[in-house]
N, C-alpha and C positions, 0 to 999 in steps of 0.2 A: 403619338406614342402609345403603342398596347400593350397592356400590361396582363402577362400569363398567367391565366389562373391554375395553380397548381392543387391539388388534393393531398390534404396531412399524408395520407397511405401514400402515394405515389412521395414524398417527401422524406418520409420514414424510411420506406425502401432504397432512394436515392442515397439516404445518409448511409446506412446499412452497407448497401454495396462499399459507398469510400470508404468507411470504417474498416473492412476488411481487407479492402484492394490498399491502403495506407491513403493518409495526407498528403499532399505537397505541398508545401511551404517552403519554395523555392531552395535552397540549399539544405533543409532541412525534411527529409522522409519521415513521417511519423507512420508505424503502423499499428495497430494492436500490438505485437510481442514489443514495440519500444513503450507506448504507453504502461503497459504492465509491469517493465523492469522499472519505470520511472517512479510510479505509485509504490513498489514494491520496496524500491530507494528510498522516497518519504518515510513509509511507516518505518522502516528501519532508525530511520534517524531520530523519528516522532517517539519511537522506545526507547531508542541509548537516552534522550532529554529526562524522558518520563523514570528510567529506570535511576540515572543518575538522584536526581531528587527524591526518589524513593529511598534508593539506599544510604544520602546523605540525611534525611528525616528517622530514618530507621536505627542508622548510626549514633546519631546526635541526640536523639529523645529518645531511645527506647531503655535507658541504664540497663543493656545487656542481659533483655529478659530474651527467656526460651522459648517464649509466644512470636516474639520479632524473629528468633531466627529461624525458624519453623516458619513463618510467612514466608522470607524472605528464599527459603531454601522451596518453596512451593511455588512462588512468585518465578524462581528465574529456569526451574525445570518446565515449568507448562508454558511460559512464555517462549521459551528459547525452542522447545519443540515446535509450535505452532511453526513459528519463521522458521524451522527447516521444514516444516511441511511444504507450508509457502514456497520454500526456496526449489523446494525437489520436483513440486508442481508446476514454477516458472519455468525449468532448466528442461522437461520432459512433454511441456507444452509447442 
């Protein structure tokens, strides 16, 4: 049995090409633009968690100072823009 020696470069390229042309995984197409909604789904979900416990920690400990809501009104303006950047970047990709 011979075993083909392949070169990282010639490897990388190889990967490179699937990466673009998509996966196969039998019933399942993976290409870039599905990877990218998929990640883009994560983090989504990874800030409604994140956001949740912030605003529940914010709520509960801050006795309704004007420093919390000033975070909080800064916290959900710069984050929420990002994700539609994100969002208008995926849709026009």
């Amino acid at each position: 049995m011979w075993i083909k020696q392949v070169s990282a470069e010639t490897m990388i390229q190889d990967f490179a090409t699937q990466f673009q042309t998509g996966f196969n995984l039998g019933p399942i197409a993976l290409n870039s633009q599905t990877i990218l909604w998929a990640f883009f789904g994560v983090v989504v979900l990874i800030y409604i968690v994140v956001s949740l416990v912030l605003v529940y920690h914010w709520r509960r400990y801050s006795l309704r100072n004007r420093r919390i809501a000033f975070a909080e009104t800064v916290y959900f303006f710069v984050s929420i823009s990002v994700l539609v950047v994100a969002l208008f970047a995926l849709i026009l990709s």
